[in-house]
MIDOSE-1310 file (N, C-alpha, C; in nm, 2 decimals, decimal comma, always signed):
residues 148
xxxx	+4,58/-2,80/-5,61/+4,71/-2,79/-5,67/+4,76/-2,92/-5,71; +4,74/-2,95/-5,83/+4,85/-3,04/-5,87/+4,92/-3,07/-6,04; +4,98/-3,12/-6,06/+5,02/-3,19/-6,19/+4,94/-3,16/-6,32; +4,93/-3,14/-6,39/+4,82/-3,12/-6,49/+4,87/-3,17/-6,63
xxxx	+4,87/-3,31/-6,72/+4,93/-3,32/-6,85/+4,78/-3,33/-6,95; +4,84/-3,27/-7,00/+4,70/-3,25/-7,13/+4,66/-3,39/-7,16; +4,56/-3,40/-7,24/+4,50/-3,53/-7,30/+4,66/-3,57/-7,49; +4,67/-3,49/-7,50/+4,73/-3,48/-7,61/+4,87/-3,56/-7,58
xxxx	+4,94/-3,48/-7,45/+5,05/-3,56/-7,39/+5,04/-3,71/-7,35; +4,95/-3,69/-7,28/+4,91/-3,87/-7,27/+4,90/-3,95/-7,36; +4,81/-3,92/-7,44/+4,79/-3,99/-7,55/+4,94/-4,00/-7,65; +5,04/-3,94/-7,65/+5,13/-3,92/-7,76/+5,25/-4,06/-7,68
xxxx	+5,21/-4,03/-7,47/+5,36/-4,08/-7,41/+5,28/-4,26/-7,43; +5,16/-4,29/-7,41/+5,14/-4,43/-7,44/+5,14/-4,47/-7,61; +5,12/-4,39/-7,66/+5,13/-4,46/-7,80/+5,24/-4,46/-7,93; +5,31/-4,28/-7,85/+5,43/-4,26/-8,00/+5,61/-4,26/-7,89
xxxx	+5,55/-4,23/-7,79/+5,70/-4,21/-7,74/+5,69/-4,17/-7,57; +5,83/-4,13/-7,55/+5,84/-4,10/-7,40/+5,81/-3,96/-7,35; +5,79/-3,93/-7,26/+5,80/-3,72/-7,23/+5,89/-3,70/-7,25; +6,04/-3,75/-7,26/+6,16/-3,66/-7,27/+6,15/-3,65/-7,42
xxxx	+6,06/-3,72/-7,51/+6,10/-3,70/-7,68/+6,00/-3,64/-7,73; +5,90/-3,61/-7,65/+5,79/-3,51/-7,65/+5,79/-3,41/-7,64; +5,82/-3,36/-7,51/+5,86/-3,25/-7,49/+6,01/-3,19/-7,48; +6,15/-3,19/-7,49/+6,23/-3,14/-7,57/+6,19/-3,10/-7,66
xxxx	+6,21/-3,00/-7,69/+6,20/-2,86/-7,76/+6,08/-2,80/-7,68; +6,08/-2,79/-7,58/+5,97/-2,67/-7,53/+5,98/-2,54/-7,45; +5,89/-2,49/-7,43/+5,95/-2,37/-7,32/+5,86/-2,34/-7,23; +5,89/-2,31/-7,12/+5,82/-2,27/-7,03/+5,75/-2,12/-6,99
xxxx	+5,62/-2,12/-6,97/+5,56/-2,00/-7,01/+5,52/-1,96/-6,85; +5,56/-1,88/-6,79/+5,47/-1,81/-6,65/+5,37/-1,73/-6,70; +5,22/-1,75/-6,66/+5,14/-1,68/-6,64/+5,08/-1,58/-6,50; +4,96/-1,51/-6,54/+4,90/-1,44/-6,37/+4,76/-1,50/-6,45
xxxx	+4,67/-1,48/-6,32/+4,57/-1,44/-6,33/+4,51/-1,60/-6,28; +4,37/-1,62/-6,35/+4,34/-1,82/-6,24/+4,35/-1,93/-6,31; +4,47/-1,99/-6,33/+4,53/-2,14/-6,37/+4,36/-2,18/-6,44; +4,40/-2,24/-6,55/+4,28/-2,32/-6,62/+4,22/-2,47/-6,56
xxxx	+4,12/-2,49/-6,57/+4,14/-2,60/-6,45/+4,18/-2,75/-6,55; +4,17/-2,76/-6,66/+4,30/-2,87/-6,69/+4,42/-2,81/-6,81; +4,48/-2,90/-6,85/+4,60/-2,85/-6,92/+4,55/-2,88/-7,10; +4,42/-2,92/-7,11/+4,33/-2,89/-7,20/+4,28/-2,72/-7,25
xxxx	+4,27/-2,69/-7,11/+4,18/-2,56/-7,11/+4,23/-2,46/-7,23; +4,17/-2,37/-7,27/+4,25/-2,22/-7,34/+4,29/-2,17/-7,24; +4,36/-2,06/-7,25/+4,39/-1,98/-7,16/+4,25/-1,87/-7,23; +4,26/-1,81/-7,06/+4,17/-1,71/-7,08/+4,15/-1,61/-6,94
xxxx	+4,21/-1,44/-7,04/+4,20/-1,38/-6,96/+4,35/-1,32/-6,90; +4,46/-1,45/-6,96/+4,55/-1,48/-6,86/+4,63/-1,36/-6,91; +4,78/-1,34/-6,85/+4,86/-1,26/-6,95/+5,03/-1,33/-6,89; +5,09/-1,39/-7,01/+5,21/-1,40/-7,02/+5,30/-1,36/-6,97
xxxx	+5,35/-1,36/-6,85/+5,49/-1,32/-6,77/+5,61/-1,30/-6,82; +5,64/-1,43/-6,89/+5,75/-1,52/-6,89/+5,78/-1,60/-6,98; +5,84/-1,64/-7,09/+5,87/-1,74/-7,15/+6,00/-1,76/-7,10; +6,05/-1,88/-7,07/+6,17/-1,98/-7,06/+6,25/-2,02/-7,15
xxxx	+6,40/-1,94/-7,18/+6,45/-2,07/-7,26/+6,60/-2,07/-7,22; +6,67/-2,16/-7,31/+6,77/-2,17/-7,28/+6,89/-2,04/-7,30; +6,95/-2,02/-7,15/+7,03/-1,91/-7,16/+6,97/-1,79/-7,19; +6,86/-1,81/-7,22/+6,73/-1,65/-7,21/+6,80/-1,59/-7,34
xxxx	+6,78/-1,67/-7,46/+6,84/-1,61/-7,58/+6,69/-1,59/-7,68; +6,57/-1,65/-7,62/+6,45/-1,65/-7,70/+6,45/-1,71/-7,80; +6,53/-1,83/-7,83/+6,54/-1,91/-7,93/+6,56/-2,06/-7,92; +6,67/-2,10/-7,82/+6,70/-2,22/-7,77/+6,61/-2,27/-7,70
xxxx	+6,56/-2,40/-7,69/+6,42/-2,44/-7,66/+6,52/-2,54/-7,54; +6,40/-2,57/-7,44/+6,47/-2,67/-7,31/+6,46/-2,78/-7,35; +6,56/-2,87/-7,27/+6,55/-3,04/-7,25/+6,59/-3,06/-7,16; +6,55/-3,21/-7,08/+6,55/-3,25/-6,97/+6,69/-3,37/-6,98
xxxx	+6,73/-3,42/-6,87/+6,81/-3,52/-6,87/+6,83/-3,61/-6,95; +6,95/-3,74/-6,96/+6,90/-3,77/-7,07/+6,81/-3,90/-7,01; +6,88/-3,91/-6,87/+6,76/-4,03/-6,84/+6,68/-4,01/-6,68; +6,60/-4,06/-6,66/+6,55/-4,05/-6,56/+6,60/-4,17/-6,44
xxxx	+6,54/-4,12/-6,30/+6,62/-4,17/-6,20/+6,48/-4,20/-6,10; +6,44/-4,28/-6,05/+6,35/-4,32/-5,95/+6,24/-4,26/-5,99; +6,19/-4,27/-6,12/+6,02/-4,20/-6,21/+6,06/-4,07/-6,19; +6,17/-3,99/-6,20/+6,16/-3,89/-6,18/+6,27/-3,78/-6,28
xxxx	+6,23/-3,70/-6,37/+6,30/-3,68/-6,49/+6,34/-3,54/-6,43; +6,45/-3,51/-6,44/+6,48/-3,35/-6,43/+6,51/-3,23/-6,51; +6,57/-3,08/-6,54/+6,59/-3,02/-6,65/+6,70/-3,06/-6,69; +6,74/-3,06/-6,79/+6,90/-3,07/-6,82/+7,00/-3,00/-6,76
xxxx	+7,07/-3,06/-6,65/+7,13/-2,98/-6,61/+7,25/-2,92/-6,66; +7,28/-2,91/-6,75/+7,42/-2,81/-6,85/+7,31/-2,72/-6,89; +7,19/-2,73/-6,87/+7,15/-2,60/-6,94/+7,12/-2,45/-6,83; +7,10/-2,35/-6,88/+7,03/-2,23/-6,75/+6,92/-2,25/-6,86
xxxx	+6,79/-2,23/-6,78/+6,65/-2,14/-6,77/+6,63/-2,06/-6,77; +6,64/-1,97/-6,82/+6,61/-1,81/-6,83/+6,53/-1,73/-6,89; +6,48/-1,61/-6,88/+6,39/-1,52/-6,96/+6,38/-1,39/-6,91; +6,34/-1,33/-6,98/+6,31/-1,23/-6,93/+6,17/-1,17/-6,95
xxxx	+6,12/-1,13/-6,80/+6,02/-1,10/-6,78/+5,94/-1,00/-6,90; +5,81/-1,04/-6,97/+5,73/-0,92/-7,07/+5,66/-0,85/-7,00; +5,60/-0,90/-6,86/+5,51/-0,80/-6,83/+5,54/-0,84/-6,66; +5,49/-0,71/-6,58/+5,48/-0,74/-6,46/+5,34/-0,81/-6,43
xxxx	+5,37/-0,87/-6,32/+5,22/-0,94/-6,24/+5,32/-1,06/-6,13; +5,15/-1,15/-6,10/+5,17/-1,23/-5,98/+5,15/-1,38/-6,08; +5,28/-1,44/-6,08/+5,30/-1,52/-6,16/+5,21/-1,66/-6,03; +5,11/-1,74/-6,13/+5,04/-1,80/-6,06/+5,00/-1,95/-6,11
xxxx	+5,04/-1,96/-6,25/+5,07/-2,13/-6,33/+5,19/-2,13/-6,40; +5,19/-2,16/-6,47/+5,28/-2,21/-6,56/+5,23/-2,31/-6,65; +5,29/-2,30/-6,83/+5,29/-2,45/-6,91/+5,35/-2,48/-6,96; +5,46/-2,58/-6,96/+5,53/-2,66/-7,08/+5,48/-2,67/-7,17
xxxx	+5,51/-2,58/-7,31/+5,44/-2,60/-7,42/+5,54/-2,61/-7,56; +5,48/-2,69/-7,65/+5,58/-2,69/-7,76/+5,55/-2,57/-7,87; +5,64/-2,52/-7,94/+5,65/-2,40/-8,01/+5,51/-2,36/-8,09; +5,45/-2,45/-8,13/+5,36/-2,53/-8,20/+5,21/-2,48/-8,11
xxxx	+5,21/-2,49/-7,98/+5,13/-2,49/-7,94/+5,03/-2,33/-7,94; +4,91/-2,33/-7,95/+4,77/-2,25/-8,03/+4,74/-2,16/-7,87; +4,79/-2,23/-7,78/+4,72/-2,22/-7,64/+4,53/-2,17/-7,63; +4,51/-2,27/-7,71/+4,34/-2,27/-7,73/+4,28/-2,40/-7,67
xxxx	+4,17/-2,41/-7,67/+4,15/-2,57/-7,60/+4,20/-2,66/-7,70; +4,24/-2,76/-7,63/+4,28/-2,85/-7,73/+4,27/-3,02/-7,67; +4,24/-3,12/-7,71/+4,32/-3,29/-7,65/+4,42/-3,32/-7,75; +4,48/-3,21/-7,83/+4,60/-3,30/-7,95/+4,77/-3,22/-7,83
xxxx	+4,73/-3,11/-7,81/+4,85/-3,02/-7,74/+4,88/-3,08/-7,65; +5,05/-3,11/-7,70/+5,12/-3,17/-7,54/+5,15/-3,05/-7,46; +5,09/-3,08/-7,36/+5,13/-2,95/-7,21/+5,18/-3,02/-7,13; +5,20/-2,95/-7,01/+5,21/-2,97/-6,85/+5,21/-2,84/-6,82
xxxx	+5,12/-2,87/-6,71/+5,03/-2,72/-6,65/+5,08/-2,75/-6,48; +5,08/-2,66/-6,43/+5,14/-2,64/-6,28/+5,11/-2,50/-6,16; +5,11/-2,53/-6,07/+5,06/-2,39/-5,97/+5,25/-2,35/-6,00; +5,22/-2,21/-5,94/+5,32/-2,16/-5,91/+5,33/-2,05/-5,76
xxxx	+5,45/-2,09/-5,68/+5,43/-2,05/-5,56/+5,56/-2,02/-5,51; +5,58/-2,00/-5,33/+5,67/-1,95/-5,30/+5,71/-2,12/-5,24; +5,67/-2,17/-5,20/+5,68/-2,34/-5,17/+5,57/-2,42/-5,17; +5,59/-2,58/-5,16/+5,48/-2,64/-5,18/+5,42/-2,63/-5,31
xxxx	+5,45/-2,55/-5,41/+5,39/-2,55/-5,55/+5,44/-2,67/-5,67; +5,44/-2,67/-5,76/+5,49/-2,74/-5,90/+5,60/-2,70/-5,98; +5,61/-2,55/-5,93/+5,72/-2,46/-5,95/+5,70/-2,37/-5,85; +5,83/-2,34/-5,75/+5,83/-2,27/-5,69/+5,96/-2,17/-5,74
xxxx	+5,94/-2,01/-5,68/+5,99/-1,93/-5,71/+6,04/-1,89/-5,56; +6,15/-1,78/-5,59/+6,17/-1,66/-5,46/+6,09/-1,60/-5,45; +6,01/-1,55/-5,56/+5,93/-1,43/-5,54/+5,83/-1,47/-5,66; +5,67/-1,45/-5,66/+5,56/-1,48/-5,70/+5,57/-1,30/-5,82
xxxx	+5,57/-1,21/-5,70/+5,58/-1,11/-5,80/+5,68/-1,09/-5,88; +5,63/-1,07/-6,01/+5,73/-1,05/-6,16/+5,75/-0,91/-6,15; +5,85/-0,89/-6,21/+5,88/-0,71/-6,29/+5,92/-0,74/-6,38; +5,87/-0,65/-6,49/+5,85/-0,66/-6,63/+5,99/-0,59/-6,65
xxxx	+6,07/-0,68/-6,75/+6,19/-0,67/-6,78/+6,34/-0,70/-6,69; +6,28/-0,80/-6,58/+6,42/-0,81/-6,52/+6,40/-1,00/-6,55; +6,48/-1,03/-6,52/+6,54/-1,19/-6,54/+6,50/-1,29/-6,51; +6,41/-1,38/-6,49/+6,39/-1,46/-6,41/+6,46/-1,60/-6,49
xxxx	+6,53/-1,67/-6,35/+6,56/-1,80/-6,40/+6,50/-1,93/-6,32; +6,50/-2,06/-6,38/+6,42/-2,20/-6,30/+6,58/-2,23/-6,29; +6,61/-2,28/-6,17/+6,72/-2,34/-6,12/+6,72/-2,48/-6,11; +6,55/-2,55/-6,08/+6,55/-2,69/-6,06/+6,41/-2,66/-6,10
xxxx	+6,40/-2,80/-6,18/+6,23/-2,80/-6,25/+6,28/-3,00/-6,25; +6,14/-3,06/-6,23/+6,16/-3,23/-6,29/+5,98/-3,26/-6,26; +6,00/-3,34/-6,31/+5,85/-3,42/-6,32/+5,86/-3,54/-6,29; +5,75/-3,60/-6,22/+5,75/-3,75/-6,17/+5,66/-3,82/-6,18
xxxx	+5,65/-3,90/-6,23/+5,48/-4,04/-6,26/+5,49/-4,06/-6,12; +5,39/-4,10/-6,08/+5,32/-4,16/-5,94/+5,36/-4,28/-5,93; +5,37/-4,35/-5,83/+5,37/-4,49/-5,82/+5,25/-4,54/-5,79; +5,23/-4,67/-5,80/+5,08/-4,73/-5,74/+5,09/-4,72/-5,62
């Protein structure tokens, strides 16, 4: 269980810009089924839960803070998280993806891939199991570089 940023993200945060100008405009996708083992991978097999966005209008894309605070960036907090559930299941990754994104293998796609759990996860939830068509919202999401 941990952190997962594509080769594409890395590559874009050392050479064109920062994650908050990267990713702004993206959305968060819950999946089921077994997490890919990097944030390269295709998906496969998987089935969509969940897409994320702002106010759960399926249009408004998320952004994070405008600055970060001890390596550690958060969602924007003026914004809600929201969606609504497409299918039932046992939501078990998640990806930050831009609109753009093929969800095929890729090292150009900026991601961030994550477990999803009831604690202890990258995203944690109340409840792991989905129902198809009721609400789900992220109330606190942030990302953090490691220190040496």
């Amino acid at each position: 269980m941990s952190l997962k940023l594509s080769t594409g993200l890395r590559n874009k945060m050392l050479d064109t810009g920062s994650f908050k100008s990267i990713m702004d405009t993206c959305t968060l996708k819950i999946y089921s089924g077994t997490e890919p083992t990097t944030a390269d991978a295709a998906l496969s097999g998987n089935t969509l839960l969940c897409e994320i966005f702002e106010d759960n209008d399926g249009v408004t894309t998320l952004t994070f803070n405008a600055a970060a605070a001890d390596g550690v960036i958060q969602k924007n907090s003026g914004e809600t998280w929201e969606g609504t559930n497409a299918a039932s299941g046992t939501a078990t990754f998640y990806r930050l993806e831009l609109s753009s994104d093929t969800q095929g293998s890729s090292t150009t796609e900026a991601r961030v891939q994550g477990s999803i759990g009831l604690s202890g996860a990258e995203l944690n939830l109340t409840n792991t199991a989905l129902l198809s068509a009721a609400t789900q919202k992220i109330d606190y999401y942030s990302i953090a570089l490691p220190t040496l």
